[in-house]
Structures are given as structure tokens and as C-alpha cells.
C-alpha positions as CSV (number, residue, x, y, z in Angstrom):
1,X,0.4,6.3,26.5
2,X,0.2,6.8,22.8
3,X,-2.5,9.3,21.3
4,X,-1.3,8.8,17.8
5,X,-3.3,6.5,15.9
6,X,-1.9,3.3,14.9
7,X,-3.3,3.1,11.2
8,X,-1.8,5.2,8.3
9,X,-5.1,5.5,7.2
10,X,-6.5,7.1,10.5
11,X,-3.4,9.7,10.7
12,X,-4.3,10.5,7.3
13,X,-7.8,11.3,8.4
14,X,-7.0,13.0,11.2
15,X,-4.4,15.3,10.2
16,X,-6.8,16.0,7.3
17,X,-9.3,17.0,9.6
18,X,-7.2,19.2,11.9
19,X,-5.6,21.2,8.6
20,X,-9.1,21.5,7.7
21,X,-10.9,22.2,11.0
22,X,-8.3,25.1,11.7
23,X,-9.0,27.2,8.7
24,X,-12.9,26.3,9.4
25,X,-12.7,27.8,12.4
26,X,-10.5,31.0,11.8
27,X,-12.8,31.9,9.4
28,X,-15.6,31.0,11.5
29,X,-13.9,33.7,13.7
30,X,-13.1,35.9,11.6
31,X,-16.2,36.0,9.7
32,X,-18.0,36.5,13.3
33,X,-15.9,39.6,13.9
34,X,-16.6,41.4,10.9
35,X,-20.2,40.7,10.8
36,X,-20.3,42.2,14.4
37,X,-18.5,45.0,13.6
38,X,-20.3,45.8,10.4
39,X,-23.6,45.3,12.6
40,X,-22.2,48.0,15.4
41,X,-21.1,50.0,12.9
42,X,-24.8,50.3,10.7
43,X,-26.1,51.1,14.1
44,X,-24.0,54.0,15.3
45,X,-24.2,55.4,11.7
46,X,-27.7,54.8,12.1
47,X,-28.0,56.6,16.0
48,X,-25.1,59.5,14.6
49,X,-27.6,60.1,11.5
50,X,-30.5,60.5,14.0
51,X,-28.9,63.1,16.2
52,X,-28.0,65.0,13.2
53,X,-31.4,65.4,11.9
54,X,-32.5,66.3,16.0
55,X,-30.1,69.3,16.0
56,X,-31.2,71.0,12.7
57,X,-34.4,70.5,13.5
58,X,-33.6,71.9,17.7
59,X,-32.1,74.9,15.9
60,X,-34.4,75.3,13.3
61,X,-37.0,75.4,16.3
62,X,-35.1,77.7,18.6
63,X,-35.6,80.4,15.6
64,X,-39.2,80.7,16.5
65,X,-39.4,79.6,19.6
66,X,-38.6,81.8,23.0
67,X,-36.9,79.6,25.1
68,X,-34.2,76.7,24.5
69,X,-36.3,74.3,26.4
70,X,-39.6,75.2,24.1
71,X,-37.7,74.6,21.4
72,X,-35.9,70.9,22.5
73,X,-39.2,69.3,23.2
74,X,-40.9,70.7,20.7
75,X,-38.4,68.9,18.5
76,X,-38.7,65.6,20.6
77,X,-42.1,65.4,19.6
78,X,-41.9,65.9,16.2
79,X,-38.0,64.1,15.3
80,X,-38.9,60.9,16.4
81,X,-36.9,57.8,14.8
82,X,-38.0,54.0,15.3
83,X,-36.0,52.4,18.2
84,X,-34.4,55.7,19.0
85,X,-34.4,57.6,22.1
86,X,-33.3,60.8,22.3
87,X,-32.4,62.9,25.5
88,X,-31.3,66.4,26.1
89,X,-28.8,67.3,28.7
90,X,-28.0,70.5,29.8
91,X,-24.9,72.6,31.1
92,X,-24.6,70.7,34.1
93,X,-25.2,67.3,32.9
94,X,-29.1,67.0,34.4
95,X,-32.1,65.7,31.8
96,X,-34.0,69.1,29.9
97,X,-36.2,66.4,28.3
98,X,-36.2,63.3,26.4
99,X,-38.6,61.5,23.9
100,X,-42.5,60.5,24.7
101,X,-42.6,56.8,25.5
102,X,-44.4,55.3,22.7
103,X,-47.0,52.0,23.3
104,X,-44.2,49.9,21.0
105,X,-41.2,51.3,23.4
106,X,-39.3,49.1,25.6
107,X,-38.4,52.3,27.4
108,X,-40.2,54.9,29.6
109,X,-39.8,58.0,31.2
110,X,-37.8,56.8,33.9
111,X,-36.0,54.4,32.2
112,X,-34.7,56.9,29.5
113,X,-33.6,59.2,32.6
114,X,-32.1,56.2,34.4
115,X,-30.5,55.0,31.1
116,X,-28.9,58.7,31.0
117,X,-27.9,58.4,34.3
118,X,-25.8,55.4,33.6
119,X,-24.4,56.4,30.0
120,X,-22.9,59.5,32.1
121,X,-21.9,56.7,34.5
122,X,-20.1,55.0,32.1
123,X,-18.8,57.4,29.7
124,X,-16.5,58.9,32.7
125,X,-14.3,60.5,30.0
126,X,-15.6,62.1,26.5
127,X,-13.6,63.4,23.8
128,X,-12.7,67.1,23.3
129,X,-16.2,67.8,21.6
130,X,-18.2,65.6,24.1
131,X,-18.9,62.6,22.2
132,X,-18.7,59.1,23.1
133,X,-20.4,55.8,22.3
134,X,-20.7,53.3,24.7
135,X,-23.1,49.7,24.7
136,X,-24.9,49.3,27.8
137,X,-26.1,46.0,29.5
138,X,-29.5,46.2,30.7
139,X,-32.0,43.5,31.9
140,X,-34.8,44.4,29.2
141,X,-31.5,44.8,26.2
142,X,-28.9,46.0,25.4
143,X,-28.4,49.8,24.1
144,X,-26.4,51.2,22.0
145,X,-25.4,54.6,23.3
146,X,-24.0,57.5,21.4
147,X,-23.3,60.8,23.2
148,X,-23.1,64.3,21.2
149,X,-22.1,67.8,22.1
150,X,-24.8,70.4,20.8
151,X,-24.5,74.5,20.9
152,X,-28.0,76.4,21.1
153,X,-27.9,80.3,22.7
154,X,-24.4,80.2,23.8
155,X,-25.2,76.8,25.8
156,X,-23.1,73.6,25.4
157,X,-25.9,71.2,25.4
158,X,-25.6,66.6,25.1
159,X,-27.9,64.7,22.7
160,X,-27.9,61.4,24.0
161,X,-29.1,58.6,21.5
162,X,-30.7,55.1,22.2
163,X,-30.9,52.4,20.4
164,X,-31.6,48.7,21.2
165,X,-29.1,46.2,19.8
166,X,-31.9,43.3,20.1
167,X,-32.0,43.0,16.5
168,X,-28.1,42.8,16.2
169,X,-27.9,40.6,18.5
170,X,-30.9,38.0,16.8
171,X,-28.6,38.2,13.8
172,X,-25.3,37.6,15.7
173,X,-27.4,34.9,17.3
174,X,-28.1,33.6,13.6
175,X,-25.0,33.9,12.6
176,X,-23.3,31.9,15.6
177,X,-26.3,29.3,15.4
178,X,-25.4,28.8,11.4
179,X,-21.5,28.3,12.1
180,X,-22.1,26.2,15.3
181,X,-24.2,23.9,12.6
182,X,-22.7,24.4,9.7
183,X,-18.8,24.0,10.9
184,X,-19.1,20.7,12.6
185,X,-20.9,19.0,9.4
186,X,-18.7,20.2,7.3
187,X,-15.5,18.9,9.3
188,X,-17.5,15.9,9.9
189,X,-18.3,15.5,6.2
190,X,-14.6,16.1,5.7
191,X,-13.4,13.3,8.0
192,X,-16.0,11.0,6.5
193,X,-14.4,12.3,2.7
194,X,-11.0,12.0,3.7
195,X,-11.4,8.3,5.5
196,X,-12.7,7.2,2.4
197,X,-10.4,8.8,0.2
198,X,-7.2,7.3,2.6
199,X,-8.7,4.0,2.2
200,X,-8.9,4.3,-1.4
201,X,-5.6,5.9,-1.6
202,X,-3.7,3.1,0.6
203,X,-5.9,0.1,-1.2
204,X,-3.0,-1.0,-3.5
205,X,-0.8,-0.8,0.0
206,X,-3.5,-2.8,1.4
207,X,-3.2,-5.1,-1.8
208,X,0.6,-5.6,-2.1
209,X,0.7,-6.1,2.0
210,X,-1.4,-9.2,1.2
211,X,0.0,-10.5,-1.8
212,X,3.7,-9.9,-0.3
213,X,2.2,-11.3,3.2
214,X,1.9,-14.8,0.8
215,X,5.6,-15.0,-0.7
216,X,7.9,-17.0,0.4
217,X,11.3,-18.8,-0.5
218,X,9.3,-21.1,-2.6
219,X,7.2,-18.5,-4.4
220,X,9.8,-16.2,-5.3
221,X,8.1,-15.9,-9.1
222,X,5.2,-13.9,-8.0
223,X,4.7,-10.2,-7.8
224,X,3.2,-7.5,-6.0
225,X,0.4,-5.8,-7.7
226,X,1.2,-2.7,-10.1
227,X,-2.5,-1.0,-10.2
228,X,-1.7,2.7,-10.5
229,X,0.8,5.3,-12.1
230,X,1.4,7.3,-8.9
231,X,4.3,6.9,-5.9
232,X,2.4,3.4,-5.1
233,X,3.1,2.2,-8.1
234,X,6.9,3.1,-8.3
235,X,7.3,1.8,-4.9
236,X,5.5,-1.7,-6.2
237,X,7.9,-1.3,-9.0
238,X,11.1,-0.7,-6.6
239,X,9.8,-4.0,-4.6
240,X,8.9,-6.1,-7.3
241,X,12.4,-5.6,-8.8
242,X,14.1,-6.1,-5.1
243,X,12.0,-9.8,-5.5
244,X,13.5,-10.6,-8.7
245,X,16.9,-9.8,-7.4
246,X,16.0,-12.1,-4.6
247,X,14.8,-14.5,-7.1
248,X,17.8,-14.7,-8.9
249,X,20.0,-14.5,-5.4
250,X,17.9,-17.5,-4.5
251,X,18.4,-19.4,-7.6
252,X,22.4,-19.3,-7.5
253,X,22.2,-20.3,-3.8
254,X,20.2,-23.5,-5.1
255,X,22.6,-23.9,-7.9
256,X,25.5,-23.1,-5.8
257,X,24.8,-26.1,-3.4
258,X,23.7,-28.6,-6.1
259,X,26.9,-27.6,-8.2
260,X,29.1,-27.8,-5.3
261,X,27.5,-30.9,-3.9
262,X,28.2,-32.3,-7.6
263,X,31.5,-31.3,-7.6
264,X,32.4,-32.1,-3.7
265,X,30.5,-35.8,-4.7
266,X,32.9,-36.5,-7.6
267,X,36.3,-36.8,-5.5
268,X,34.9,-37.9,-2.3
269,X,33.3,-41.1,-4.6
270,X,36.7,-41.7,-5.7
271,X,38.3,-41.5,-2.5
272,X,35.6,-44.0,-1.3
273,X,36.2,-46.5,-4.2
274,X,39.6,-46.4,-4.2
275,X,39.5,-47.6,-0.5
276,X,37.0,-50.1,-1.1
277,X,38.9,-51.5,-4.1
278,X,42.1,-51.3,-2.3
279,X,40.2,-53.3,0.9
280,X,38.9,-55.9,-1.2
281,X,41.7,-58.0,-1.2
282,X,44.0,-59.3,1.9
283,X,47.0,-58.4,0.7
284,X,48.4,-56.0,-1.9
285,X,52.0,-55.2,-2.6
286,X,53.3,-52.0,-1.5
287,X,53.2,-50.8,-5.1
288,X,49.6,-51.2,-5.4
289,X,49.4,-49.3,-2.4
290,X,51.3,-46.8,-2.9
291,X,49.5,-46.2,-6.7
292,X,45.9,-46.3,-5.1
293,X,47.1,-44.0,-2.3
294,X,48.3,-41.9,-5.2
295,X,44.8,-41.7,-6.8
296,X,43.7,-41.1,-3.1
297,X,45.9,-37.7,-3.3
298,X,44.8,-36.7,-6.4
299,X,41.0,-36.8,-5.2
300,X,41.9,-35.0,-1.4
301,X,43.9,-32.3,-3.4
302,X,41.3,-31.5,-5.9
303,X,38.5,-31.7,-2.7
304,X,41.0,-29.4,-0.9
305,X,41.2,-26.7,-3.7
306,X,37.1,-26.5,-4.4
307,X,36.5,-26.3,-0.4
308,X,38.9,-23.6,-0.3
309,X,37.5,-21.9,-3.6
310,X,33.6,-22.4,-2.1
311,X,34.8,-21.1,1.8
312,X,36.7,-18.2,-0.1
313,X,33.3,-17.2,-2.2
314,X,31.5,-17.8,1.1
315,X,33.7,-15.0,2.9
316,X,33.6,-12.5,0.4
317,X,29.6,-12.9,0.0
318,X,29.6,-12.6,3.5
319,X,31.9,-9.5,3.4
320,X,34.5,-11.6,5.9
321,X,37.2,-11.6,3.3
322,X,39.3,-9.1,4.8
323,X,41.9,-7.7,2.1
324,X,45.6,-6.8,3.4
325,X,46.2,-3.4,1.3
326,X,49.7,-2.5,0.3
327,X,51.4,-0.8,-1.9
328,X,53.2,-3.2,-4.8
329,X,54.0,-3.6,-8.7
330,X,51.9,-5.2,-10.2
331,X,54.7,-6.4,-12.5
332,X,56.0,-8.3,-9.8
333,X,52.5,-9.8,-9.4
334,X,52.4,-11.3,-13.1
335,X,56.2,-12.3,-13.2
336,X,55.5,-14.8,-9.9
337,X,52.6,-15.8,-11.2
338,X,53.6,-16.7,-14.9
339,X,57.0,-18.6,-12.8
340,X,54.2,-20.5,-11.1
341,X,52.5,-22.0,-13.8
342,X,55.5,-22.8,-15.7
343,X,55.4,-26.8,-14.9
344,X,52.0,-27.2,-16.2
345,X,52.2,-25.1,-19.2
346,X,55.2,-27.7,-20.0
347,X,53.3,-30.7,-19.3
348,X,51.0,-29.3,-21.9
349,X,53.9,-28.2,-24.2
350,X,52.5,-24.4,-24.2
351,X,55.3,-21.7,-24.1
352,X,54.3,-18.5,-21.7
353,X,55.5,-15.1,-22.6
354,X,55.4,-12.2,-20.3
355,X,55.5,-9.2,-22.7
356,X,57.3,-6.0,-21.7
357,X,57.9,-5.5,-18.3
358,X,56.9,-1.9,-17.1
359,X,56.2,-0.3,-13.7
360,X,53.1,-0.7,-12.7
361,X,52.4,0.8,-8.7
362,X,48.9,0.2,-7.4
363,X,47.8,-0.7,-4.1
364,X,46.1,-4.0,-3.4
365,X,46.2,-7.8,-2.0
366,X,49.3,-9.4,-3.5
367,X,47.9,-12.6,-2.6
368,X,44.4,-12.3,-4.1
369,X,46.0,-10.4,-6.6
370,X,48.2,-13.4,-7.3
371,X,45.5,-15.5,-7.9
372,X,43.3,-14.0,-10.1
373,X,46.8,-13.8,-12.4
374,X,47.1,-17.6,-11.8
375,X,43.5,-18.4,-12.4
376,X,43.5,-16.6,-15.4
377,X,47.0,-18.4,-16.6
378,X,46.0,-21.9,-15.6
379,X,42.4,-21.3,-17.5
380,X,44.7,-19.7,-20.5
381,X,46.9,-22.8,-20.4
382,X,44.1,-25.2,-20.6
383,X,42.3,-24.1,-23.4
384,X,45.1,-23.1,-25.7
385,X,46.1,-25.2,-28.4
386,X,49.1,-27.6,-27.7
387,X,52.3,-26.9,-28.6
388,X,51.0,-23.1,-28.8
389,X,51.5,-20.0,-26.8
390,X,50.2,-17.8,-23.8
391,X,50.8,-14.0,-23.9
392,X,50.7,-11.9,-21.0
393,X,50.6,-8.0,-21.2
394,X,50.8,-5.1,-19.1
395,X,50.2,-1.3,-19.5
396,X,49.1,1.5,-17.8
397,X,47.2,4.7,-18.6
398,X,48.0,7.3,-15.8
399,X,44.3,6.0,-14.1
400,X,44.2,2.2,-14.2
401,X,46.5,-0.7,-14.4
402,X,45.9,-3.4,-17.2
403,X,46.9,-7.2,-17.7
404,X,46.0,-9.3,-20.3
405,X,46.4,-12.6,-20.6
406,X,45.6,-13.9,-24.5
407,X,45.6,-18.0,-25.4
408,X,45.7,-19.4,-28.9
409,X,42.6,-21.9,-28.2
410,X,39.3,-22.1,-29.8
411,X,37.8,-20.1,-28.3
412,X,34.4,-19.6,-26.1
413,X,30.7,-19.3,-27.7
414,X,29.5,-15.8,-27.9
415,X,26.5,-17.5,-26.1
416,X,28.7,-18.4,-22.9
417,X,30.9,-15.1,-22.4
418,X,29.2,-14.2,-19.1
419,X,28.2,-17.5,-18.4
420,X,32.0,-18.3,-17.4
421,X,32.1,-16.0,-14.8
422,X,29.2,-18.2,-13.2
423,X,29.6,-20.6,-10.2
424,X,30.5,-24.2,-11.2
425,X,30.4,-23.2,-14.9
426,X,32.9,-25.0,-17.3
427,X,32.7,-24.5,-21.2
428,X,34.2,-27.9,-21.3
429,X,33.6,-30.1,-18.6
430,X,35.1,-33.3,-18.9
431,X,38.5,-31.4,-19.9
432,X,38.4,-29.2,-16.8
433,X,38.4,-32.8,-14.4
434,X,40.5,-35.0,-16.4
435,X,43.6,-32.6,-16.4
436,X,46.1,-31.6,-14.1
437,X,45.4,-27.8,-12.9
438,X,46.7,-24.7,-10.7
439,X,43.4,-24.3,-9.0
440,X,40.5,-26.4,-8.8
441,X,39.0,-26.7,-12.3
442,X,35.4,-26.8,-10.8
443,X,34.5,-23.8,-12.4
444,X,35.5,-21.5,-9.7
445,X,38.5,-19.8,-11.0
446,X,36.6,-17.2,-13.1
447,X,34.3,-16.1,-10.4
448,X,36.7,-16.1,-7.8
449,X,39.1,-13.5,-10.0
450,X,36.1,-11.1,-10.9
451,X,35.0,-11.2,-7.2
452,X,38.9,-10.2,-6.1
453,X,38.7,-7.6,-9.1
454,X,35.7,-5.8,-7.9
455,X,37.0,-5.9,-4.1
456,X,40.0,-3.9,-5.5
457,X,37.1,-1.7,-7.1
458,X,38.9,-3.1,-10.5
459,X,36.9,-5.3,-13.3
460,X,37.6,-8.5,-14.9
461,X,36.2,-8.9,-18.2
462,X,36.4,-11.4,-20.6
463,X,37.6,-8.9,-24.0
464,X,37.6,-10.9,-27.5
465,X,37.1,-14.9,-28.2
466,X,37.5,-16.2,-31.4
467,X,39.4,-19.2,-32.9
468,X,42.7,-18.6,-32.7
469,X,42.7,-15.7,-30.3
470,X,40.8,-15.1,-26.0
471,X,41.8,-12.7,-24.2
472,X,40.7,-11.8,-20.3
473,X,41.9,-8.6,-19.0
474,X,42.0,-7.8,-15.6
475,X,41.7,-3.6,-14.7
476,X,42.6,-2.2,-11.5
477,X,43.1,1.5,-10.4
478,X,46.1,3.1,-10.2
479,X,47.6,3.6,-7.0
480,X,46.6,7.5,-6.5
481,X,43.3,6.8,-7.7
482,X,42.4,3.8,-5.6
483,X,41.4,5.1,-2.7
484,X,40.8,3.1,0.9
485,X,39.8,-0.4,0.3
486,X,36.4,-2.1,1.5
């Protein structure tokens, strides 16, 4: 069964009203106490001061008066205190006298003696100079009852003071009456306050639950509400910069499949013509064949590299694209790679250099490693000049490997330096199709290396383009510094 409530507004309110209500009522408490106490106090200062004033006066009387006895009601009838009765016990504990009734009095004769028969009743034990207070329960009240030891002639005499406690106890009454009243307003006043105040407080929630309640995959461009300065706002903030991150995630998905639709389209059309051409006629001779199976190749090979490429992407967005760590050299890496790209950079009449071979240990994917280097030359390749030169380089620092591969081409727009690490993206197009390539020449190349690069916590960044002079250089950790891979 659950007792909490379900609303964040209502646990606000309730909690609010519980860390309210217990202070409330501690002080309530509290407060209670000392009033009572500061009530029963006033009153036995009150009965204490009483008594006093009866024995000076008893004494006083016992001067000029024969007998003890003379001399104690003598003093009752002339000491005589509003609300206060006063009763004289002797040696052995039996009444000597006690104050005249009076027409206001609650109390009689009898009732006096019967109300100093029980004070002796209940005051069993007194203290070593006979005194002792004690509140007795009657049907008419009340008492407060306050016993004192008095010596007249030699004789160890009790004073025994009364006083009703029905005043105290219309006060207390008062004072419970009030907090009973009072309490429950104000911690229903509170509850009210605070119910308001969550609901105010948990509006803008309220607000960016409905306007997030309303986006969708096709209304990625709106935003939650930012209304307020406070933790609501930051957290509208936090979500509003998730969406445009979603936004953006969204929009190279879309692009992704139109770009690799386009590019999946191009060789499949050719494929397709080249078989209807080649089905046109009856009968071809086994030249033509073989030269429009040729062009048939062509298309399936360049299809086969940009499926691979896209499924590759696909993994490592996915987080399938499980790395094989290893210890290698990374010169070992760039000398099989630059052997590898050594037919094409013919055909194109470029020269490759490998600069100075040093050791370079990391620990990494030779594979992947091996072609982001061969990406990187067959892209260097095709955009340097013909009949000029690719340089590759490799140092280290002590924390990080290094290898840069510099062409002689033209060059890339400062406009388009991150835009060749996109998906699909080709600085020139029609170049990237018409010639013969290591790897697809859909674009992919780029984004493929960086995505190796950062799997090997590494970067791949695209360093100085100019006329004459591009240089990519691909960073990786050293191999005490690299750590266990992802």
C-alpha cells in the first residue's frame, strides 16, 4: 500500500507541514510547561509568604497572650489572606485551630480539618524541618498545599496553608484552549501557504512537462521554457541543450541516409544500365562482354567499399566495433601503408616519401590503425598536384605518437576544414567519383579515421591548408600512457 503521495507538489506540502507542525507543537509543549510551572510556583510563593506573615504575627501574639492556643487563634482571626486557609497542628499532629469560614469560602470547618487530615495523608514523608508541598484533588478544587514547621514555647508546631488552584487552572485552561486553536490554524494556514507556494515553485516544471510532452522527431527546433534564474531554469537550460544535441544527432541521421542513398544510388544505376545496355542486343562478342562486365566491377567494388565504410560507422556509433589492442610500432603501421598506396600514387605520377623512420611503440588496432594511414594517403594522393610529392612524418614526444601526412595540392577553404570530417562530404565531388581510389571516395575516409583516432583516445585533425602545402596529422598516446581501450 503506498502512503506517500504521488505528486511532488503534495510531498512538498506535506513534509512542509510536518517540519512545521513539529516545532509548533514542541513549543506548544514547552510553552505549556513553563506557564504551569511559573503558575505553581507564584502560588507557593504566594501560600510560603502567607505562613510567614501567620508566624510573626503567632509569636508576636504569644508575648501577650497566656497560652499558645490563645495566642494561634487570636492570630487566625486577625492574619487572614484571600483564598488562604491556614491550620495549626500541634505536637502530635491533631488540629489546635484553623481559620473562620468566611461567606466567600469554598471551605468550612470540617472541610479545613478533613483537608488536614488528607495533606498528613499524603505528605507521609516531610523534610528535616517539616515542610512539604503537596496539590490535592478534591471534588469542589483543587488545593495547593504547603506544610511548615513552627516553634512557639518549646513546642514544634505545623502551619498548614490552603490555597485553591481554580484560578490556575482557568488560565491553564486558557492557555490549552488558545494553543488547541491557534496551532491547528496556523499548520493549516501553513499547508494552505506551502501548497500554493509548491505549485508556484513547480509551475515552470509544470510548463516544460507540457511543452516537452509536444516534441517530437519532427519538432526537434522547439524549446522548453527558460522563465526563471533558479535550479528550474539551469535544469531547462541542461535540457534544452540535450534537444539541440538531439537536433543535430537527428539532422546527420537524415543526412546520413539521403547522402548514402545518393551515394549507394550512383553505382547500383550503373550496374543496372550497364546490364540493360549489355541485354539490348542478341548477341555481343566476348569483348564487349567482358568490357561491360568490367564497368560492372568497377560499380560492385566501389558499392562494396561505401557499404563497408557506412556498416563500419554504423558499428562504432553503435559501440559494436570491438578494437583488438596490441602492442606495435607504429612505424611499421606507415611503412605498409605508404607500400600500399604505391600503385595509385604512380598512376597519378605522385612520388611518396616516408621521412625518417623512428621507433614509435603504442598500443592499438593495427588494422584500423592501417586505415586511417591509408585513408589519409589515398585522400593526400588525390588532391596533390601531378607529378608532385606526398610526405609522411613521424615523431614522438615521450606522451604521444605523431604522423603527418603533407600533399602539395591546393589546398581546402578555410570555410570547409571541419566540414571534411563530415559524412558524405567531398571538397571536390566529381574528382572523388571519376578516379581510381584506396577506399571508397564517398566521403567517408575522413570520418572514418577521426572516429578510429578517438577510439584509440588519439585525435585526428586537419593542421595547415594552403596552396602549395595540407597537412592531416594523426595523434595517438604513447604506449605507457594509453591505458585500457574502450
Amino acid at each position: 500500500m503506498r502512503l506517500q503521495p504521488r505528486s511532488v507538489r503534495a510531498r512538498l506540502t506535506l513534509w512542509y507541514t510536518i517540519v512545521l507542525s513539529v516545532p509548533l507543537a514542541a513549543f506548544a509543549i514547552g510553552s505549556y510547561a513553563v506557564f504551569s510551572r511559573s503558575l505553581h510556583d507564584r502560588t507557593d510563593a504566594f501560600i510560603r509568604d502567607g505562613l510567614a506573615v501567620f508566624a510573626r504575627e503567632l509569636v508576636a501574639e504569644r508575648r501577650v497572650l497566656p497560652t499558645t492556643l490563645d495566642a494561634v487563634r487570636v492570630t487566625l482571626l486577625e492574619v487572614r489572606f484571600q483564598d488562604l486557609d491556614i491550620a495549626v497542628l500541634d505536637e502530635s499532629g491533631a488540629v489546635m485551630a484553623h481559620s473562620a469560614p468566611r461567606r466567600d469560602d469554598v471551605t468550612d470547618g470540617a472541610a479545613i480539618r478533613a483537608t488536614v487530615a488528607d495533606i498528613l495523608a499524603s505528605l507521609p514523608q516531610r523534610d528535616s524541618a517539616g515542610t512539604g508541598i503537596a496539590t490535592l484533588q478534591r471534588p469542589a478544587g483543587s488545593l495547593r498545599v504547603v506544610v511548615q514547621a513552627l516553634t512557639v514555647d518549646n513546642r514544634r508546631l505545623s502551619v498548614v496553608g490552603a490555597h485553591p488552584l481554580l484560578a490556575v487552572e482557568q488560565t491553564l485552561g486558557r492557555i490549552r484552549a488558545l494553543f488547541l486553536i491557534a496551532i491547528p490554524l496556523l499548520i493549516a494556514s501553513a499547508a494552505t501557504g506551502g501548497w500554493f507556494l509548491a505549485k508556484r515553485s513547480l509551475a515552470p516544471v509544470s510548463a516544460m512537462a507540457a511543452r516537452a510532452a509536444e516534441i517530437g522527431a519532427s519538432t526537434l527546433h522547439e524549446r522548453l521554457p527558460v522563465v526563471t534564474d533558479d535550479e528550474l531554469g539551469a535544469l531547462a537550460t541542461v535540457l534544452n541543450e540535450l534537444l539541440d544535441r538531439l537536433e543535430r544527432s537527428f539532422g546527420q541521421q537524415r543526412r546520413f541516409m539521403a547522402d548514402a542513398s545518393h551515394e549507394l544510388r550512383t553505382p547500383a544505376a550503373v550496374v543496372r544500365a550497364e546490364a540493360d545496355v549489355t541485354l539490348a542486343r542478341e548477341s555481343r562478342s566476348e569483348a564487349e562482354y567482358r568490357a561491360s562486365m568490367a564497368v560492372v566491377q568497377d560499380a560492385a567494388r566501389r558499392l562494396t567499399r561505401i557499404v563497408d565504410d557506412i556498416f563500419l560507422l554504423a558499428r562504432a556509433d553503435a559501440g559494436h566495433l570491438v578494437l583488438q589492442p596490441a602492442s606495435l610500432h607504429l612505424e611499421d603501421v606507415a611503412h605498409d601503408a605508404v607500400r600500399a598506396v604505391q600503385h595509385i600514387a604512380h598512376a597519378r605520377r605522385v612520388r611518396v616519401d616516408l621521412g625518417d623512420v623512428i621507433a614509435a611503440p603504442i598500443r592499438g588496432d593495427a588494422d584500423l590503425l592501417g586505415r586511417v594511414l591509408l585513408n589519409l594517403l589515398d585522400n593526400a594522393i588525390k588532391h596533390a598536384r601531378e607529378g608532385g610529392a606526398v610526405r609522411v612524418a613521424l615523431r614522438c614526444n615521450g606522451s604521444a605518437c605523431e604522423v603527418s601526412v603533407v600533399d602539395d595540392g591546393g589546398g581546402i577553404p578555410p570555410d570547409q576544414h571541419e566540414r571534411v570530417f563530415e559524412r558524405f562530404y567531398r571538397v571536390d565531388a566529381a574528382r572523388s567519383r571519376s578516379e581510381r581510389s584506396a577506399t571508397s571516395g564517398a566521403g567517408l575516409g575522413l570520418p572514418i579515421s577521426r572516429r578510429i583516432a578517438e577510439m584509440h583516445r588519439g585525435r585526428l585533425d586537419l593542421v595547415e591548408s594552403r596552396p602549395g602545402r595540407t597537412e592531416f596529422r594523426l595523434s595517438l598516446p604513447a604506449d605507457g600512457d594509453f591505458g585500457v581501450l574502450p
